[in-house]
N, C-alpha and C positions, 0 to 999 in steps of 0.2 A: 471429591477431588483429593490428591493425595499429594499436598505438597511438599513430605520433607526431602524428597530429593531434589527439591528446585525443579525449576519447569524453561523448559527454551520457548522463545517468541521467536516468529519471523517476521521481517522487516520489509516489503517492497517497494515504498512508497515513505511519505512524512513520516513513519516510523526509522528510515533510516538517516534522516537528520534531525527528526525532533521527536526522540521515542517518550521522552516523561518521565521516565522512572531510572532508578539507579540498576545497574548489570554488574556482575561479577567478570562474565567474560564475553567476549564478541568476536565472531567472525561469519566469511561469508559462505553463505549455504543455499543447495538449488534444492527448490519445489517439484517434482514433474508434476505433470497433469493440468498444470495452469498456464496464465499467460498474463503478464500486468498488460493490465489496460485500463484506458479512460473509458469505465464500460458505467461510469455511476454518476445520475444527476445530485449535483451538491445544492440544497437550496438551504444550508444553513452555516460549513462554514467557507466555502470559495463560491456563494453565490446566494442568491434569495429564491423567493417564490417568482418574483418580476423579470428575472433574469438568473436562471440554474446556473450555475458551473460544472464542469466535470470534476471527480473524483478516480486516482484510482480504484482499483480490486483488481482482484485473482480471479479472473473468468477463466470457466473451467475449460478444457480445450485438450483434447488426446494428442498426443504425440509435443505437447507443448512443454516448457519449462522454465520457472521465472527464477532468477540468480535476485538473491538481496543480501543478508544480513540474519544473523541467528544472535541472539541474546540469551545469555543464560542467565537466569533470576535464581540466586541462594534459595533456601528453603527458609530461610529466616524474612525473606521478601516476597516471597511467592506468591500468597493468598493478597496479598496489600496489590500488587503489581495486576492479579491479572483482576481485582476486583476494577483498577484501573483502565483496564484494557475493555471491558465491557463497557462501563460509562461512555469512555469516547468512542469506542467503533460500533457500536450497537443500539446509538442512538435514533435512528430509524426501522431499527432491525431490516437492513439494505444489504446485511451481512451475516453470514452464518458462521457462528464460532467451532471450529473443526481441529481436533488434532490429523496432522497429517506427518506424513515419514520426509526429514530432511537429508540431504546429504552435506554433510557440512566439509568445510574447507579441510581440514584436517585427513582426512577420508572416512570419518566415520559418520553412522548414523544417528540418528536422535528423532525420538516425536514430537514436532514442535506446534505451539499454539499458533492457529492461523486465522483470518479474517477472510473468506472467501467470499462476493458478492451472489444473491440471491437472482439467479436470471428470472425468478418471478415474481419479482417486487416490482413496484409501482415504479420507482426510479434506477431499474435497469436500464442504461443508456447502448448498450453493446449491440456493435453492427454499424457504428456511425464513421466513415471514412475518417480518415485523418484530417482531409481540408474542412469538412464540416466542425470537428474535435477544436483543432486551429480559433475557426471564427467564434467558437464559443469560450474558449481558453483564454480569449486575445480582451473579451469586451465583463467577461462576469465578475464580479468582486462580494465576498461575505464577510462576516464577524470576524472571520481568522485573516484577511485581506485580499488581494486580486488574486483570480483563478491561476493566471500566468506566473503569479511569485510560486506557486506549490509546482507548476512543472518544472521553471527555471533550479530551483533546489532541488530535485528530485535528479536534472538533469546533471547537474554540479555535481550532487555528491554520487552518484552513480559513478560517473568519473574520473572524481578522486578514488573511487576503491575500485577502478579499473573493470568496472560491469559495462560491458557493450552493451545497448537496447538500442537498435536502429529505430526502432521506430519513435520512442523518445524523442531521441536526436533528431529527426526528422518533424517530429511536430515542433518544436523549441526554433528548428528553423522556419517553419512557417508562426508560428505565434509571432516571431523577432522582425517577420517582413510586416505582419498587420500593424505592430504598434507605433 
């Protein structure tokens, strides 16, 4: 890997309110070809073995496109940052570490490190309606805390940086009616 030019992360998800690592610069950048979704069973940190939680990912999906956050890591951070990024998203390998082409706010492009869910891994959850996503979002809790605090933030700060996700929004309303 060839860090001295610094390397961009993208953010869909808890990345883009609790990324971990320090950033040079920040803005918001779309993926095509995917879609966030609550497509991944968490049984370690928004739930257990007893009781899964959902997780996002990037399910992959034509005609799709997820808007998040682009981070750009110096080249003096680079190698430290994404050693970091592997530790925690690749802890199941439930994820496939992929560079893929961003389009960033700005208008231009960049290839950025992405965390793409494995549709053939053991804890691919994708396909699961909203109201099902809901009742399991509403009751799971892990080591990082309840499944519902990672949507409730995810839905906030989407929000705040003016990212429409209707579906989100719409689970966050049904999670809000179970609790």
């Amino acid at each position: 890997m060839d860090y001295e030019k610094g390397i961009w992360v993208f953010g869909y998800g808890s990345l883009i309110w609790k990324p971990g690592f320090e950033f040079e610069r920040k803005q918001r950048a779309v993926l095509t070809g995917f879609r966030r979704s609550f497509c991944l069973w968490s049984v370690h940190y928004r739930g257990d073995e007893q009781c899964p939680g959902l997780v996002l990912g990037l399910d992959p999906m034509a005609g799709a496109s997820c808007e998040g956050v682009a981070y750009f890591i110096g080249p003096n951070q680079a190698e430290e940052v994404h050693a970091y990024l592997q530790a925690r998203e690749l802890i199941s390998y439930a994820y496939h570490e992929r560079w893929e082409r961003l389009r960033l706010a700005d208008g231009t492009e960049a290839n950025g490190l992405c965390y793409v869910v494995d549709p053939s891994h053991s804890q691919y959850a994708g396909g699961l309606g909203l109201a099902a996503q809901a009742g399991v979002i509403a009751k799971a809790k892990g080591s990082a805390g309840p499944n519902r605090e990672y949507l409730q933030n995810t839905a906030l700060h989407l929000a705040a940086l003016g990212i429409e996700d209707a579906e989100i929004n719409t689970l966050w309303a049904l999670v809000a009616r179970l609790a």
